[in-house]
C-alpha positions as CSV (number, residue, x, y, z in Angstrom):
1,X,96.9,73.5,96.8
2,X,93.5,73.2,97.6
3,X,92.0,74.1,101.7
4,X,90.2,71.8,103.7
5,X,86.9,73.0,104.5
6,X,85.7,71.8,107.7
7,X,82.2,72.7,108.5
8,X,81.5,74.2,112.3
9,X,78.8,72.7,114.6
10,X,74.9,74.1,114.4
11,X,74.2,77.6,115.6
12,X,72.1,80.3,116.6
13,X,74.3,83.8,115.8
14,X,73.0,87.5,116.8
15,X,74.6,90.1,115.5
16,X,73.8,93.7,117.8
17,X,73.9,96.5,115.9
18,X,73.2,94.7,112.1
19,X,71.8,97.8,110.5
20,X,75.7,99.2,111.1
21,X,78.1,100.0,108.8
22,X,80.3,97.1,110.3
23,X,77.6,95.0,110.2
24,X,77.2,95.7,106.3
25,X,80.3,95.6,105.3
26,X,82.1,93.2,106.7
27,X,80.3,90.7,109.5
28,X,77.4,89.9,107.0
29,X,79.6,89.5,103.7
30,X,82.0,87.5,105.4
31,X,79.6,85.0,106.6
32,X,77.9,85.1,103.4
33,X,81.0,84.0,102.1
34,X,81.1,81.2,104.7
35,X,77.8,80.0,103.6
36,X,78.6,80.0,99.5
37,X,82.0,77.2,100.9
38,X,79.8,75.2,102.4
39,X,80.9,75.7,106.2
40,X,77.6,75.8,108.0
41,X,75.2,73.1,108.4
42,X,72.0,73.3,107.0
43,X,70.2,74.7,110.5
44,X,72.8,77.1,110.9
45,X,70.4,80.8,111.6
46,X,71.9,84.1,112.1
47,X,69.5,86.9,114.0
48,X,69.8,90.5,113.4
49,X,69.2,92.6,116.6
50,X,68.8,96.4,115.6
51,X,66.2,99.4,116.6
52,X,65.2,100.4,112.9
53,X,62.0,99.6,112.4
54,X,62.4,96.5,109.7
55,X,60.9,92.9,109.2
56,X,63.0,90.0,107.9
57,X,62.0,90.9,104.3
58,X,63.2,94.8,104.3
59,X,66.5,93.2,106.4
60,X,67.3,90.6,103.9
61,X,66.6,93.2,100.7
62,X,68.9,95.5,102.8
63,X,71.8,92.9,103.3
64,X,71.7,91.8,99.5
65,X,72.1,95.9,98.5
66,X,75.0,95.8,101.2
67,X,76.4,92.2,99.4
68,X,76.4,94.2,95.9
69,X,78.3,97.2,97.3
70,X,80.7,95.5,99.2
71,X,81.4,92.1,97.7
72,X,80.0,93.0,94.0
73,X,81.5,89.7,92.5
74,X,78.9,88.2,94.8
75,X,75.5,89.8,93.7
76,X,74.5,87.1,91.6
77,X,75.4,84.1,93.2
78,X,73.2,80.9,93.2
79,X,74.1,81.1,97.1
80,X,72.7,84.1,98.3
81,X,68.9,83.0,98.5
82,X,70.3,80.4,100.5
83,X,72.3,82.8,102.9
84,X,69.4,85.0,102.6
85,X,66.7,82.8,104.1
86,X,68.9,82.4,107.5
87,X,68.3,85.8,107.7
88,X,65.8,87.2,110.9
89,X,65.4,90.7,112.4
90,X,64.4,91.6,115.6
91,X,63.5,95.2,116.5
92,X,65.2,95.7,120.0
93,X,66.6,98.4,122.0
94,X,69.7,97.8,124.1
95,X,69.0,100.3,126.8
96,X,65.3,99.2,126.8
97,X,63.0,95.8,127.2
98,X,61.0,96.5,123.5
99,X,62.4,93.2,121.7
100,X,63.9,90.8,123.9
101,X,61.1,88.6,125.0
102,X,60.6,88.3,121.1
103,X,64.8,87.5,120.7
104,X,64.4,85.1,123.9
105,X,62.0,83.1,121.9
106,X,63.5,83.1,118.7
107,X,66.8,81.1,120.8
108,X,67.4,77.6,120.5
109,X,68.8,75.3,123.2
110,X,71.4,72.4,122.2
111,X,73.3,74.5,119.5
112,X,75.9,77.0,119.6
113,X,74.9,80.3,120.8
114,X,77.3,83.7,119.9
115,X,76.4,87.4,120.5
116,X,78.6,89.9,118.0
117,X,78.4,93.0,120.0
118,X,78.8,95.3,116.8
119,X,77.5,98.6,118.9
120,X,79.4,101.2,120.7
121,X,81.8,100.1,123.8
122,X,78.9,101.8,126.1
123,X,76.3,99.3,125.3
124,X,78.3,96.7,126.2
125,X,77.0,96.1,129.7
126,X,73.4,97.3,128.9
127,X,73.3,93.4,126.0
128,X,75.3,91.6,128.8
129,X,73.0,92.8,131.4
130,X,69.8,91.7,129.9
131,X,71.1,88.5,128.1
132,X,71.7,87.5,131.3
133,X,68.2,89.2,132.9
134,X,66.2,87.1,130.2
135,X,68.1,84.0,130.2
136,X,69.0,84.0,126.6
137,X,72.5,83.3,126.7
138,X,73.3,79.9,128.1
139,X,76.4,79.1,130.2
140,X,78.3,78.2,127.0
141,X,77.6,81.1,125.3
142,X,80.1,82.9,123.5
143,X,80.2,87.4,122.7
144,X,82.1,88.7,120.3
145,X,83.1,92.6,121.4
146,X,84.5,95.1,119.3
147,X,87.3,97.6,120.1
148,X,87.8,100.3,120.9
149,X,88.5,98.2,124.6
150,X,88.4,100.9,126.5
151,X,90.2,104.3,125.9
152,X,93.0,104.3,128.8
153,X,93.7,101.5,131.7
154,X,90.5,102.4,134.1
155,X,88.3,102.2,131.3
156,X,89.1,99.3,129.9
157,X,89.3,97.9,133.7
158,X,85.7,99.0,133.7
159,X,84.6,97.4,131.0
160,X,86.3,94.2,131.4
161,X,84.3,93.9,135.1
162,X,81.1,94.9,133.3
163,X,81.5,92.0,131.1
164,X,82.3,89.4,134.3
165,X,79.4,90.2,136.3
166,X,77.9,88.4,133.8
167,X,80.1,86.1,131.6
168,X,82.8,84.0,132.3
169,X,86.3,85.1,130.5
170,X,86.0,81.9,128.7
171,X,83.4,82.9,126.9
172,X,84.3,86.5,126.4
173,X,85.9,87.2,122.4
174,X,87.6,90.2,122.4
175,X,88.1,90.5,118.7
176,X,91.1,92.4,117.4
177,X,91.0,91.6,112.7
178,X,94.6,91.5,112.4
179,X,94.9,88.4,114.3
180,X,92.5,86.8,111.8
181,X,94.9,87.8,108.6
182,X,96.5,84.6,107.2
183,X,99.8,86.7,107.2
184,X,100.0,87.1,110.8
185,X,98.9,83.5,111.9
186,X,101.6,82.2,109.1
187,X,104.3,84.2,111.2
188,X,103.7,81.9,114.0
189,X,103.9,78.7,111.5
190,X,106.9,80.5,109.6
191,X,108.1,80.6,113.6
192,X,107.4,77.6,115.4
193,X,106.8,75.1,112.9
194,X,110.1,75.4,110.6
195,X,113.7,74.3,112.7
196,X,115.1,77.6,110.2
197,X,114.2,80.7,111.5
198,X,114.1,80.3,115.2
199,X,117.5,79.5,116.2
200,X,118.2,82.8,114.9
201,X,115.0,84.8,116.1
202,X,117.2,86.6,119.1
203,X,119.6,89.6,119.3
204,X,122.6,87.4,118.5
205,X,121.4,87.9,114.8
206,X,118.4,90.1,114.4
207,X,119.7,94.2,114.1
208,X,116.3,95.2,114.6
209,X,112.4,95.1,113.4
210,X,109.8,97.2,111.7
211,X,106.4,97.6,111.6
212,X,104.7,99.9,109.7
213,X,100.9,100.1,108.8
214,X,100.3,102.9,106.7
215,X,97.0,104.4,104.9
216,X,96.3,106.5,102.1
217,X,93.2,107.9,103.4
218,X,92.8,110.6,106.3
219,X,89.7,110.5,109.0
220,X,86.9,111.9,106.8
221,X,84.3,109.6,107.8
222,X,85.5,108.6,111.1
223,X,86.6,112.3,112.3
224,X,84.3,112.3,115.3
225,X,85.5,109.4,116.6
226,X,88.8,109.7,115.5
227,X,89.5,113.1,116.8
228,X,88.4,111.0,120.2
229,X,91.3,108.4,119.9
230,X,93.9,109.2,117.5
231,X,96.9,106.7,116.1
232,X,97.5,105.7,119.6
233,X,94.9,104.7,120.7
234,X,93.3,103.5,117.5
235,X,96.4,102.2,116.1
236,X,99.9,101.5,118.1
237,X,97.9,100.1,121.8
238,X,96.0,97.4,120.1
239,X,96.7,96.0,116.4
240,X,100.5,97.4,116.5
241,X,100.9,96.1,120.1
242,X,99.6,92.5,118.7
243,X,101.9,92.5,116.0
244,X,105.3,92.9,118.2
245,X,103.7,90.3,120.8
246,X,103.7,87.3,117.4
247,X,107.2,88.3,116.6
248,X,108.5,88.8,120.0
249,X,106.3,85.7,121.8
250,X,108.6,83.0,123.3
251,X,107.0,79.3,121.9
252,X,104.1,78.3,123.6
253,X,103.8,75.3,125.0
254,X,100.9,74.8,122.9
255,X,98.7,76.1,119.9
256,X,96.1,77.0,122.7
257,X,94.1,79.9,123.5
258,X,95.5,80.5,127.2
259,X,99.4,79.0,126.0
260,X,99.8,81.5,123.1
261,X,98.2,84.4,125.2
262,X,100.2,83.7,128.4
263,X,103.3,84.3,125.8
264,X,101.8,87.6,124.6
265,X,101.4,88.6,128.2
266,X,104.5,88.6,129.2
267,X,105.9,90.5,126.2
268,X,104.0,93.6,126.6
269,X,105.2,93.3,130.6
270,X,108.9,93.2,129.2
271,X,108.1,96.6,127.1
272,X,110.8,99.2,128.8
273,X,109.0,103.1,129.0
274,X,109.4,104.9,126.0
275,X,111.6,107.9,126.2
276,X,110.1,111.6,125.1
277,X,112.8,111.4,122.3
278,X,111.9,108.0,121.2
279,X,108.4,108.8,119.7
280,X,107.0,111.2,117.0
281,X,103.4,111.8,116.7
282,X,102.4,114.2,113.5
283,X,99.2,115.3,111.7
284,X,98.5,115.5,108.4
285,X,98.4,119.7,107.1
286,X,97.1,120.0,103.2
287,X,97.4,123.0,101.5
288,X,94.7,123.7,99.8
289,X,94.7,120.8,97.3
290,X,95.2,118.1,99.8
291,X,93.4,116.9,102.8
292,X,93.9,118.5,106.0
293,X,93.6,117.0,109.2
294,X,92.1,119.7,111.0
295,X,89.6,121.0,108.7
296,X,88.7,116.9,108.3
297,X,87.8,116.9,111.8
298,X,85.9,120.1,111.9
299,X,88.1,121.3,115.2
300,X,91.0,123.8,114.5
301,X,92.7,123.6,118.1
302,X,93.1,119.8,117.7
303,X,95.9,118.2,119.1
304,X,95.3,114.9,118.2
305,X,97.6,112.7,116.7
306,X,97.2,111.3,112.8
307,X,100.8,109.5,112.3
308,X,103.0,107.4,115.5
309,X,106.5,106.6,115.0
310,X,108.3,104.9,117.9
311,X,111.2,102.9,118.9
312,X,110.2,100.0,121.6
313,X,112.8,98.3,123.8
314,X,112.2,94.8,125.3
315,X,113.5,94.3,128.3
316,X,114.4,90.2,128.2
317,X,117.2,88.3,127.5
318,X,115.9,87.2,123.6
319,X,115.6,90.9,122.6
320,X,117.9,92.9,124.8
321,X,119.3,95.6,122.5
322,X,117.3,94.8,119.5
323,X,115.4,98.1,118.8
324,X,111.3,97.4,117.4
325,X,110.4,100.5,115.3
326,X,106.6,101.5,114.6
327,X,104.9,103.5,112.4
328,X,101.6,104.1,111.5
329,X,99.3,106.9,110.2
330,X,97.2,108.8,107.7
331,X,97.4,110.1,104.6
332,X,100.6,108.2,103.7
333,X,102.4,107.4,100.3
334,X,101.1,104.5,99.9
335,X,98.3,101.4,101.5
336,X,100.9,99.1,102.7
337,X,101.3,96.7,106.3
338,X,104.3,94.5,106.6
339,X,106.8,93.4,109.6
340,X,110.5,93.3,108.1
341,X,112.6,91.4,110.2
342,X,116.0,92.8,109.7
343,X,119.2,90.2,110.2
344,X,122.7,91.4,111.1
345,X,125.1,91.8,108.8
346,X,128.0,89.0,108.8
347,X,130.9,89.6,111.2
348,X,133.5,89.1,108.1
349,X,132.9,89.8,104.3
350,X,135.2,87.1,102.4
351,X,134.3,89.8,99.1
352,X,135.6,92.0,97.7
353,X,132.7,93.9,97.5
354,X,132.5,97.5,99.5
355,X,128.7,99.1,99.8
356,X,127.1,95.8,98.1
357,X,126.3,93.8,100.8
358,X,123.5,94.4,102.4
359,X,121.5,92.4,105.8
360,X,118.8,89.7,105.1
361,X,115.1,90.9,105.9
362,X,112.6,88.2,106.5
363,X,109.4,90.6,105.3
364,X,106.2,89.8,105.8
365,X,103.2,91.8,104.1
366,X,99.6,91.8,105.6
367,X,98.6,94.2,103.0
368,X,98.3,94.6,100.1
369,X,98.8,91.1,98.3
370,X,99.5,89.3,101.3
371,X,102.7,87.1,101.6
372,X,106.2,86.5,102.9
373,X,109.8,86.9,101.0
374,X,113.5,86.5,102.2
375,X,116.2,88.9,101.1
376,X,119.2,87.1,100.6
377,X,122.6,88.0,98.4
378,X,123.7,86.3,95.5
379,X,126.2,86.7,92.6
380,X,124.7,89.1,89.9
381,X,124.6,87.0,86.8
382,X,127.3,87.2,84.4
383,X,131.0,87.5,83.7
384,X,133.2,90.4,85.8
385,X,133.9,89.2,88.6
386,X,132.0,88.7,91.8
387,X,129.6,91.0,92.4
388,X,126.8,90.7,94.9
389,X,122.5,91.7,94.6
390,X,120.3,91.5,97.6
391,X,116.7,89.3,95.5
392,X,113.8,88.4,97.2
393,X,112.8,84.3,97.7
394,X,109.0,85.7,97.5
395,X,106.0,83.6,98.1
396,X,102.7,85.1,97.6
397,X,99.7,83.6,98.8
398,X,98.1,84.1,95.5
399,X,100.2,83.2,93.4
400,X,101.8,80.3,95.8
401,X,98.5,78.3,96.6
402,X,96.6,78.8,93.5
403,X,93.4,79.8,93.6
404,X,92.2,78.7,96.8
405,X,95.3,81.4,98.1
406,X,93.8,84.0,95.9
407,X,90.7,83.6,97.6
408,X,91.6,83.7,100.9
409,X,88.9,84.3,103.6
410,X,88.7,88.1,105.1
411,X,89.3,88.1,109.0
412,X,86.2,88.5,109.9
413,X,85.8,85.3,108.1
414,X,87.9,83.7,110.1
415,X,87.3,84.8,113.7
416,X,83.7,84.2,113.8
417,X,84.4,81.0,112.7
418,X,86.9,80.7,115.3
419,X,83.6,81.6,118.2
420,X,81.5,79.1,116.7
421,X,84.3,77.0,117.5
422,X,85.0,78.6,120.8
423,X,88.7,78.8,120.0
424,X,90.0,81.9,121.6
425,X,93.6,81.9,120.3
426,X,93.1,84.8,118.3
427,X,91.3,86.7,120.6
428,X,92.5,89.4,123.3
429,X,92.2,88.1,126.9
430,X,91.2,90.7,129.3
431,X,94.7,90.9,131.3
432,X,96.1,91.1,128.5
433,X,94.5,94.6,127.3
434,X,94.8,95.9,130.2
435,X,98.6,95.4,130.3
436,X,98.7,97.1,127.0
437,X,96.7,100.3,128.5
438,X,98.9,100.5,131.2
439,X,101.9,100.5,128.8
440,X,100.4,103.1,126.6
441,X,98.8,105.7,129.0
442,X,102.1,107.5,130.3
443,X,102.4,108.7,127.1
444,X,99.0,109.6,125.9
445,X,98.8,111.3,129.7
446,X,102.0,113.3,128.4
447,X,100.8,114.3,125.4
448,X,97.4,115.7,126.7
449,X,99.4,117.6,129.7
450,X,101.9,119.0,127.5
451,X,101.3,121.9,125.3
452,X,102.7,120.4,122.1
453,X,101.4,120.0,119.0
454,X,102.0,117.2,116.8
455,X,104.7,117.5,113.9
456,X,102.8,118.3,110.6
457,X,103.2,116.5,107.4
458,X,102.4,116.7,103.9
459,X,100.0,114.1,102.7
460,X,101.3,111.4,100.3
461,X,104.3,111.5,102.1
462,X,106.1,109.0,104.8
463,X,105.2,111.1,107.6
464,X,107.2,114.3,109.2
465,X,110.7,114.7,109.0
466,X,111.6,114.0,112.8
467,X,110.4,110.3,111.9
468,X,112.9,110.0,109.7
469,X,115.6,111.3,112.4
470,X,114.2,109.0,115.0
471,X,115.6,106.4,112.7
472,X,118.3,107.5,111.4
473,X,120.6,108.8,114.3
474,X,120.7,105.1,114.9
475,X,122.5,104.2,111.7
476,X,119.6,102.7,110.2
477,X,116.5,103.7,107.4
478,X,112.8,102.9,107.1
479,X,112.0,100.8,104.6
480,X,110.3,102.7,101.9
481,X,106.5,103.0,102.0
482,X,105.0,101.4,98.9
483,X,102.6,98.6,97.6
């Protein structure tokens, strides 16, 4: 099945904060990739904005290293001269003038204009401020800004003023990656665009969901800021919170931006407070041999929060009584993101067939090997009698679409494509994160007021034990964690 490839209109593109590690990995690969399919027109530029003292030659040598490191299967293709030569740098500090008079002239009028604010959340107003001061950004242009979106509700009500006093919310992309995985965006067309599923997406016949995002890898690398957030914030208030909204969403009028996010809205207002007893949070303790948390982090009083495991109640007639379990952390068993959607089981078995028959589960993976399969019962092949299996009706991207699935473009791909565009379907509206703050602070408030500590846990595990209860004193069991 091949893609359409439809190219985007001409545009001028600066990236804040390109000498990054974001920057390098995945903003400039991604649009390199872009490029090589032919998506942008031939005038297309892209201008790196960073304080490291380069010119456009020691950039570009720098962004083909970063190419070979993180796309390696790219380093030699007949493309990247091409991608390489829309390459300029400007020298520019954020809290400073040095550099924007030069960026002011390198802008063009009459094209698409985007700002990717790849810096930290406290920069945020100091580029807004002076785009505006130096009229480079036009009144159609478009920033892209990075989470974290604050670190409780006042924050993120801060920063979301910070950004008005200068740019309409119109033109303001909150960016959140796992709205651009084709997994996620394919629940809404498994939802809305097939009669199947929906008449049944409702507590008359869904028992109850399960998300789970789990990592092999602990916080070296990340451990000052992590130590800062934790699994909460970093984790269950944003990409967690996104992923209950798609499966819990009412239909939109519309595939629009403001439709789909009005939707999402009222979902996390529906989300009931969480009990004490309905949440786990736990921390990864080595012994020796395997990573530990708090020698990771450098800090041996932290209190901060590696692994979440909840149970989420919606308070609407759709989902009244259907119980959303979440889980996510570090240092797991296994690299794995899916939703399983888990069906009840009939009211009357006609089979004689006691402890085989088990519920359908609509699963869908976001990672690894991305995809969606049904579990549905059958007969077991073969004479004896009927005897029932639970198999999988499995369709991998990869595998499903041919090549064109295999190659499917990385988020980032997708959502900077999407601001060229100025489609902001994907993207977080500002009510709408700080409706998710407000949901999450009463229990990150507890948590720092108490004197608890989280529950530890043995790496390459599923997490502490007391997740495993808050599941299974409802009847029910997580799925396993696996690829």
């Amino acid at each position: 099945m091949a893609s359409r490839l439809i190219r985007v209109d001409d545009f001028d593109l600066v990236i804040f904060g390109a000498t990054g590690d974001l920057a390098r990995r995945k903003i400039l690969p991604g649009l390199f990739r872009r490029h090589a399919g032919g998506q942008f027109p031939e005038g297309a530029r892209i201008i790196a904005a960073a304080r490291a003292e380069l010119d456009d030659e020691a950039f570009r040598a720098d962004i083909r290293a970063a190419i070979a490191e993180f796309d390696p299967g790219r380093a030699d293709a007949p493309e990247l001269p091409g991608f390489l030569d829309r390459l300029s740098y400007v020298r520019l500090d954020a809290c400073g003038e040095e550099g924007w008079p030069e960026l002011a002239g390198k802008m063009r009028t009459g094209v698409v204009q985007a700002f990717y604010f790849s810096v930290a959340p406290g920069l945020f107003g100091d580029l807004a401020e002076r785009l505006a001061r130096h009229g480079i950004a036009g009144p159609d242009a478009r920033i892209v800004v990075e989470k974290p979106f604050g670190r409780d509700l006042a924050s993120a009500r801060e920063l979301n003023q910070v950004l008005a006093r200068h740019f309409d919310e119109r033109q303001i992309y909150r960016i959140d990656h796992y709205l651009g995985k084709e997994t996620v965006q394919n629940l809404m067309a498994v939802r809305f665009a097939n009669i199947l599923f929906e008449p049944l997406w409702n507590a008359h016949y869904i028992d109850h969901v399960q998300i789970t995002v789990a990592e092999t890898v602990g916080v070296a690398g990340r451990a000052a800021y992590y130590d800062h957030s934790g699994a909460m914030r970093d984790m269950v208030q944003n990409h967690l919170m996104q992923l209950v909204c798609l499966i819990a969403m009412e239909p939109p009028w519309h595939f629009d931006p403001d439709a789909a996010r009005d939707e999402k809205l009222k979902v996390i207002r529906a989300l009931e407070p969480v009990a004490p007893t309905d949440i786990v949070r736990g921390q990864y303790a080595g012994d020796g041999d395997e990573p530990d948390y708090l020698a990771d982090v450098d800090n041996p009083d932290s209190r901060t929060e590696s692994f979440v495991a909840l149970k989420l109640r919606i308070a609407n007639w759709r989902w009244q009584g259907v119980p959303f379990y979440l889980r996510t952390g570090k240092c797991l068993r296994a690299r794995t993101s899916e939703i399983a959607v888990v069906f009840r089981e009939p009211p009357h078995s006609i089979f004689d067939t006691a402890g085989q028959q088990k519920p359908n589960q609509l699963v869908i993976r976001l990672q690894p090997n991305e995809g969606i399969n049904l579990k549905v019962m059958i007969k077991e092949p073969g004479p004896g009698g009927m005897r029932l299996v639970q198999v999988p009706l499995d369709m991998s991207f990869a595998e499903a679409l041919g090549p064109e699935g295999a190659e499917m473009p990385d988020a980032y791909e997708r959502l900077i494509i999407d601001v060229i565009r100025g489609n902001q379907t994907l993207f977080m509206r500002g009510d709408e994160v700080e409706a998710a703050w407000s949901w999450a602070d009463p229990i990150i408030s507890a948590w720092e007021e108490g004197s608890g500590r989280p529950e530890p846990y043995q790496p390459g595990t599923s997490g502490p034990d007391e997740a495993l209860g808050l599941i299974h004193r409802d009847g029910r069991r997580w799925r396993d964690i696996k690829t």
